[in-house]
C-alpha positions in Angstrom: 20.0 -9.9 13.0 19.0 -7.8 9.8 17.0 -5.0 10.3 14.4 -3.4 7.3 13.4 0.0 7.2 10.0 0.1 7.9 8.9 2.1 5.1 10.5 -0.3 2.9 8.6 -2.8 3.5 5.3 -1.1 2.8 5.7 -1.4 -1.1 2.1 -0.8 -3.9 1.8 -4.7 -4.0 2.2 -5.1 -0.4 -0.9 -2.6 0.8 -2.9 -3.9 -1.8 -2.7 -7.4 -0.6 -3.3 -6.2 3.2 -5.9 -4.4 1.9 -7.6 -7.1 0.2 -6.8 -9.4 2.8 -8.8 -7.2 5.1 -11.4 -7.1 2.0 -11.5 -3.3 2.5 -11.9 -1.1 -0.2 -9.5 1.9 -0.7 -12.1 4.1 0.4 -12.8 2.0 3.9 -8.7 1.8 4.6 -8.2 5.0 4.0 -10.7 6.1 6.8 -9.0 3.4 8.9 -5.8 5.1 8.3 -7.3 8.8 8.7 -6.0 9.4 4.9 -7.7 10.0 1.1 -8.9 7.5 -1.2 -6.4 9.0 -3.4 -3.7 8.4 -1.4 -4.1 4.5 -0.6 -4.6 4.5 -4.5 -1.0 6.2 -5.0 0.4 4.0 -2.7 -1.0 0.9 -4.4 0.3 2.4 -8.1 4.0 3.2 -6.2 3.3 6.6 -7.4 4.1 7.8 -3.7 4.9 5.8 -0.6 3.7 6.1 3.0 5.5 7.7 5.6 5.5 8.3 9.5 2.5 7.4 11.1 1.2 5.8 8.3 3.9 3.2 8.0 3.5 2.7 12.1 -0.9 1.9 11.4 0.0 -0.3 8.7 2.0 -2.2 10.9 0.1 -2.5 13.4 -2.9 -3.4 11.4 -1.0 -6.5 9.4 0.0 -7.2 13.1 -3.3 -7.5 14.4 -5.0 -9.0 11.1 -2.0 -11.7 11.1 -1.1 -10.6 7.8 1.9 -12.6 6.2 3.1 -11.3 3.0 4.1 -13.5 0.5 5.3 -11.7 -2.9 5.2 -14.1 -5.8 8.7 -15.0 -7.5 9.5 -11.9 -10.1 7.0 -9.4 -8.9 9.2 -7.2 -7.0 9.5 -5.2 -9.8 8.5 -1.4 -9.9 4.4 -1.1 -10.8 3.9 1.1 -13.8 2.7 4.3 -13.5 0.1 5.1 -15.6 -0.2 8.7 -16.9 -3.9 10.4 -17.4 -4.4 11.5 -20.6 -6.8 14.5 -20.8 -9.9 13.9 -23.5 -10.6 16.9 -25.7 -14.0 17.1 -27.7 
């Protein structure tokens, strides 16, 4: 039997989709998870990925939610990150 890694699994398109199959915003997930806006947003933009006991509540929350991810063909690919640029007047 293959085995994942569980953080592997938790990839920007992947949270995204739980989280709108949840039809939470990042604001309302990330209080379910005990975490920042920021940081579901940096998950979601593969900027960062979660870790320890966030991987373990995202589990458990696709568990509970019967959440089946399904990626479309192609769009394993990397997400972009998208730089800030800083306006000057």
């Amino acid at each position: 039997m293959e085995q994942k890694q569980k953080g592997d699994a938790w990839n920007g398109r992947r949270i995204r989709a739980l989280r709108q199959h949840l039809r939470l915003t990042q604001s309302q997930l990330a209080k379910e998870l005990g975490t920042r806006q920021q940081t579901i947003s940096e998950w979601e933009t593969g900027l960062y990925k979660p870790r320890g006991t966030s991987v373990t509540l995202l589990n458990l929350i696709a568990e509970r939610a019967a959440f089946q991810y399904k990626p479309a063909r192609g769009s394993e690919t990397k997400l972009p990150i998208i730089k800030k640029q800083r306006i000057t007047s």
